[in-house]
N, C-alpha and C positions, 0 to 999 in steps of 0.2 A: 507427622503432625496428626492428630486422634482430628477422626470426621465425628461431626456431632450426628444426631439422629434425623435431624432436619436433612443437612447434606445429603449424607447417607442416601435420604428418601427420596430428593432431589434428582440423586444421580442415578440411584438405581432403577426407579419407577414413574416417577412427578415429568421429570423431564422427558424420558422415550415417551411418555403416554401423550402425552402434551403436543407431542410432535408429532405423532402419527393421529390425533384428533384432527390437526389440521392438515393432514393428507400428505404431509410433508416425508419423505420416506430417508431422510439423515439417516438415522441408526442403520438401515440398513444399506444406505451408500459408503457408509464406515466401515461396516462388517465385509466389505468387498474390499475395500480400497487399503483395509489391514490384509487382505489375501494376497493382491495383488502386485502390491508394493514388495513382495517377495517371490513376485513369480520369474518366472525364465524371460530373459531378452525377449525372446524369439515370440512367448505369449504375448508380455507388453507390445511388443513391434504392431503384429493384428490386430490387437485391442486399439490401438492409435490408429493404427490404416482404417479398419472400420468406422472411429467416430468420423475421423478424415476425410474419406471419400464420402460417408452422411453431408458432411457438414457441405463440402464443396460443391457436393449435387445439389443440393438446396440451396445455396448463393448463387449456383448462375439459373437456378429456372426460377428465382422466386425474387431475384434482388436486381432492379437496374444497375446499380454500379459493380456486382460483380458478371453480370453477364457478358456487358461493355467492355472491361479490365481482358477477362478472358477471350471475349472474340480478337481484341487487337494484337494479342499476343499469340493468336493461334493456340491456346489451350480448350480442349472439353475436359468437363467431367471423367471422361471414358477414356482420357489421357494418364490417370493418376492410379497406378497401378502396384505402385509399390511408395513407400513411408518417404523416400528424396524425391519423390516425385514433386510435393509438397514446392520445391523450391523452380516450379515453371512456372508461379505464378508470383507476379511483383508483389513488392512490400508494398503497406499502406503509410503511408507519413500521417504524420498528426494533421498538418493542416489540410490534407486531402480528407482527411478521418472527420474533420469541421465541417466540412462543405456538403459532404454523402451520407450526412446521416437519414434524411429521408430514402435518399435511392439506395442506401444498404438496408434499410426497414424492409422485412419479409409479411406478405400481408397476412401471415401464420407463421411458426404460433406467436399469440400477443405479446406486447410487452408488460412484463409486473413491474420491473424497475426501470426506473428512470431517473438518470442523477446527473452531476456535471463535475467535472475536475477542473482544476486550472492549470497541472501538469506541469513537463518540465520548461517548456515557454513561458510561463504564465498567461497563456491562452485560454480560457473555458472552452470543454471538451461535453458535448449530453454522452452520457452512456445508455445503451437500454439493453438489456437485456432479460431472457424468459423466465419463465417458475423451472423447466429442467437444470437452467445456469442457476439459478441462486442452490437450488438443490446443492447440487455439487460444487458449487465456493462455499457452503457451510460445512459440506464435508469432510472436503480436502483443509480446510481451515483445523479442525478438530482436528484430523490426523497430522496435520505439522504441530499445532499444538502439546498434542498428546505426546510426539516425541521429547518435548519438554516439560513431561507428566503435569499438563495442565488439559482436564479434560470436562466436560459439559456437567456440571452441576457442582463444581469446583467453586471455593470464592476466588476470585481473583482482586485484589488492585491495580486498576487500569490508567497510566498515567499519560492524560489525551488532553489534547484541546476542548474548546469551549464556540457553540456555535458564534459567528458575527453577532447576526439576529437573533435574539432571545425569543424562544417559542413563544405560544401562549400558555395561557394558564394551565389549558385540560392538558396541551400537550406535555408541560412539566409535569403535572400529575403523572400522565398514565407511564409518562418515562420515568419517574420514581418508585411508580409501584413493580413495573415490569426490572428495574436494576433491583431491587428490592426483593423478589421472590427469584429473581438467576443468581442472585448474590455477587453481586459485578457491581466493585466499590468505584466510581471516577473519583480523578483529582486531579483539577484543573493543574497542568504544568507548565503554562506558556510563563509565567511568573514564577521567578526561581529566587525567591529573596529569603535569607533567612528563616524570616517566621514562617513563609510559606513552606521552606524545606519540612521545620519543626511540624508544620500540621501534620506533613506524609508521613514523617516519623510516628506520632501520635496514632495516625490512622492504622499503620503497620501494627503498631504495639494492641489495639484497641480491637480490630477487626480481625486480626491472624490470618492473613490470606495464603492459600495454600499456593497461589503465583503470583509475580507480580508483571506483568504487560504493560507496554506504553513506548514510546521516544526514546532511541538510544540516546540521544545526548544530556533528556531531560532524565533520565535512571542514571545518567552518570554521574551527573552534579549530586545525585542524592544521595549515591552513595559514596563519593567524597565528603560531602557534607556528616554522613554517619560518624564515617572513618573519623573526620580532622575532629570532631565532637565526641567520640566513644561512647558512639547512643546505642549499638547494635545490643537489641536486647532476645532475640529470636533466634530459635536453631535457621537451617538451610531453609531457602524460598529458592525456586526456581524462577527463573528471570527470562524472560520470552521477549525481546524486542524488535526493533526493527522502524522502517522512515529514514534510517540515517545508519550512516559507517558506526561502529561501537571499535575507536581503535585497540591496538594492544595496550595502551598503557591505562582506558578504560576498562577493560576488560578483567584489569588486575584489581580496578579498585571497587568493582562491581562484585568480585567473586570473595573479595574480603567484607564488604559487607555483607552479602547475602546467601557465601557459600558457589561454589566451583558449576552449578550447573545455570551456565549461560549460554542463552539460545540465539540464532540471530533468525531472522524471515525475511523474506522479499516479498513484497507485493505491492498495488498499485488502486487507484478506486476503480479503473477498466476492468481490472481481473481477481481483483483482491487476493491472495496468497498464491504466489508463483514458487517459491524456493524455502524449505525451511533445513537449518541443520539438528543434526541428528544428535544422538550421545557420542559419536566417533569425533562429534567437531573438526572435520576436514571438509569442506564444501558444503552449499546447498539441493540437498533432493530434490529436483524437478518434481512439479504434483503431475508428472507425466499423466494420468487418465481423463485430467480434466484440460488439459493446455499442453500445448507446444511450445519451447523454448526454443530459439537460436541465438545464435551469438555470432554478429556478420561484421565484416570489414571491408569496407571499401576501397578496392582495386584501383589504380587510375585510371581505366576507362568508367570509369563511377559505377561499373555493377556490383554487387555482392558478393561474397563467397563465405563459407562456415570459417570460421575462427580456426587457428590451429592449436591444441594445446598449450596454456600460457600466454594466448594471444589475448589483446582487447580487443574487444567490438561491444557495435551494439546490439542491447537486447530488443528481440524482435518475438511478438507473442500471438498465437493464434487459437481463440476462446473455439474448445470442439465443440463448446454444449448451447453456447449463444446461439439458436437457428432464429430469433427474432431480431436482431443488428446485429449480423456476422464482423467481426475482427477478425482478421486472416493477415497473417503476416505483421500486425503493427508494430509499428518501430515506436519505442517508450520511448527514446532518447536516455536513456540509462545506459552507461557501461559497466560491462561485465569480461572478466577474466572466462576462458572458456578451457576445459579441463579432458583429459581423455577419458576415454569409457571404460574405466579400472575398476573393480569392486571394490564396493567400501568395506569397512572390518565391522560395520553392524548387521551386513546381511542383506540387505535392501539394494534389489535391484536398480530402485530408480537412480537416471543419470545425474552426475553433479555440474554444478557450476559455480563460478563465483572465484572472489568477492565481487559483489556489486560494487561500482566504483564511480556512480553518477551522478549519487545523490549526500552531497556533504551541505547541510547548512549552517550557513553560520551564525553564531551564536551575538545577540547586541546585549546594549547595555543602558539601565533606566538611569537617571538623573544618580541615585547612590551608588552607581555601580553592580547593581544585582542582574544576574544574568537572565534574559527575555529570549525564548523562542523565536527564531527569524522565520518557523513555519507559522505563525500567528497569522501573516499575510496571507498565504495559502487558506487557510479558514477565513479567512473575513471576504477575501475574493472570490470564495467558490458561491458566495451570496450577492456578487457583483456582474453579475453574467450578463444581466440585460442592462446596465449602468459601461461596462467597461470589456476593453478585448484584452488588454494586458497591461503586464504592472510592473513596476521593479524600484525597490525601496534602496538609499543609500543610504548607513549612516559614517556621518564623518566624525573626522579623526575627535572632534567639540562635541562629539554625542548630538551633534542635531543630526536628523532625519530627511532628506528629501526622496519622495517618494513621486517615482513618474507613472503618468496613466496615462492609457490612450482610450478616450471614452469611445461608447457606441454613441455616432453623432458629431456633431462640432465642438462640444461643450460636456461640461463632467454636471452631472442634476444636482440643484443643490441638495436636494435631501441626500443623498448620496455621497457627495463632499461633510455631511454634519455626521453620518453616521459614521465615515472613516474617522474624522478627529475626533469623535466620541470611543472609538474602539480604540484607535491607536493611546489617546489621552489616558485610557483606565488600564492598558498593558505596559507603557512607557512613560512612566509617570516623569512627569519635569523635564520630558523633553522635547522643545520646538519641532514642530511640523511643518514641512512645506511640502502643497500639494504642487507639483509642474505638469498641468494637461501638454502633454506633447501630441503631434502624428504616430509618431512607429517608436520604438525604443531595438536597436540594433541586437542582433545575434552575435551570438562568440561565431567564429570560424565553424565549430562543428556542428552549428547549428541552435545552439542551446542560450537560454538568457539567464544568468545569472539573476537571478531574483533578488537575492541580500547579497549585498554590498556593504561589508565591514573594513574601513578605513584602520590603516595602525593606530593605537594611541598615541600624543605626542610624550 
């Protein structure tokens, strides 16, 4: 597909300048992390031991809860001498990860971000991490990316959610103007009806993007939707997604609308891009320079141990570059297949893993039938944090919806009950809501809460 002169300008000049005005040194985290990523085991191995033992020396002299963690287990610093070493010290659970976020806060370097997930419990989660972590999650982003020749000054069509809370005004501006000169098209997907499919069609045909990103499940309806209508009017787009499984018999009707180069990613809002695949399409790349992957199972005596080839566990993630709220060890509650340390056939050293196997949501359905995002709740809750600890929405076999919440407090705030049936009412049209404040809403056995609960039809 021909880049205009704008693009062009974008990619080659507009965007590196841009980036390095604000002191941000991307390109050149890029320019290493394409070296790297084809360097020898044995380099990668150091390069990890290094950030490693950095990060771990800084969590117990700088952090009350890993000093604490480490004294009771009899670990120092000065214990971690080689890359397994990494596993003398426990995992973090999410809900311990809830409780220690001041005593894992290092009182350097500061925090620039600070965000909240609702995860795989539907808990709210603060994340914070420093300017060196964002550096390199935009890095390592680009370079999974890129393997799906979608790279920074690219258009893209991005097919995402929509916040709960509608900004204000300045902030819709200045995020108009800002998608507007990166050339990063959204379109809301939580709403999958018909016309809305026709709009993304329209926008494809209108916009020409040179990738398209978003929801695997919401890129799959679209592109059945192409198929069953023979709208495909565009050579090959590259397809980069990810949030959810993209089965095989997605995968088929994704590569026929948009052409064979389909990508999948893993990632999370704690860490953002953890796995991306490659053009070999056999596994996900660890962004090994910036994170630690494992993949554990639990023994019957409940400790841990590495996955063995082919084995499930879960994924367990440790941010090297977070020194302002260390993550070390954290368990996502995601499962993943864990794979041996075989070279791939594009060349790239980093390790593989996968498929991700933790996160399938399922899909509801509005008053006509048109299929609705079941991660909608995930955005509306990630804005419910000081309203609610957790949530989990049914809907039954009648298309009505009962949705349980466990507030912060005795009682759910009314404003907060009006903005739920205002949000759910304008994604789920015509269909009854019933809100249930409960106490606790129960875990599956492995620990995990089904969030959407889709009933058979009768």
């Amino acid at each position: 597909m021909a880049i205009d002169p704008y693009g062009r300008a974008l990619k080659n000049v507009l965007y590196p300048a841009w980036e390095r005005l604000r002191g941000r040194p991307t390109y050149d985290l890029l320019a290493s992390l394409r070296r790297t990523e084809r360097a020898s085991v044995d380099e990668l191995t150091a390069i990890r031991t290094g950030y490693l033992r950095r990060l771990v020396r800084h969590a117990y002299f700088h952090t009350v809860h890993y000093r604490r963690v480490m004294d009771e287990v009899g670990v120092h610093p000065d214990h971690l001498q080689r890359f397994d070493d990494l596993r003398r010290i426990p995992t973090l659970a999410r809900g311990l990860a809830q409780t220690t976020v001041e005593e894992r806060t290092a009182p350097w370097p500061s925090v620039a971000v600070s965000k909240t997930t609702s995860g795989s419990t539907g808990q709210p989660l603060e994340v914070r991490f420093s300017e060196e972590s964002r550096h390199w999650r935009d890095a390592t982003k680009w370079r999974g990316y890129g393997w799906g020749n979608y790279h920074m000054g690219d258009k893209a069509l991005i097919l995402w959610g929509v916040p709960a809370i509608a900004p204000t005004r300045l902030k819709r501006a200045k995020l108009a103007i800002d998608h507007k000169l990166r050339r990063d098209v959204y379109a809301n997907c939580m709403v999958r009806s018909k016309e809305k499919l026709l709009e993304m069609v329209h926008l494809i045909i209108h916009e020409r993007p040179s990738a398209i990103t978003g929801y695997a499940q919401a890129i799959a309806d679209l592109s059945r939707f192409i198929n069953a209508e023979s709208l495909r009017a565009w050579k090959d787009i590259p397809v980069i997604y990810g949030a959810e499984r993209l089965w095989p018999h997605d995968r088929d009707d994704v590569a026929q609308a948009f052409g064979p180069a389909v990508f999948e990613t893993y990632g999370c809002r704690e860490f953002m891009l953890m796995g991306s695949e490659c053009e070999a399409h056999d596994g996900l790349h660890e962004q090994a320079e910036n994170l630690i992957v494992e993949i554990l199972v639990t023994d019957r005596d409940g400790s841990f141990r590495p996955a063995r080839p082919g084995e499930q566990g879960e994924v367990a993630v440790t941010d090297l570059h977070n020194l302002a709220c260390p993550f070390i060890r954290y368990l996502t509650g995601d499962l993943a297949i864990a794979r041996a340390a075989t070279p791939c056939s594009c060349g790239r050293t980093l390790a593989r893993f996968g498929p991700v196997e933790g996160r399938v949501t399922e899909t509801m359905r509005d008053a006509e039938g048109n299929p609705v995002e079941g991660i909608l709740f995930n955005i509306l809750f990630l804005n419910m944090a000081k309203h609610t600890k957790q949530f989990q929405v049914v809907q039954r076999a009648d298309r009505r919806l009962l949705l349980r919440v466990v507030p912060v407090g005795d009682s759910l705030d009314p404003a907060a009950e009006a903005l739920i049936r205002e949000y759910v009412g304008k994604h789920l049209r015509g269909i009854p809501l019933e809100i249930e404040v409960v106490p606790e809403i129960s875990l599956s056995r492995a620990g995990k809460l089904r969030r959407v609960i889709v009933e058979p039809q009768n």
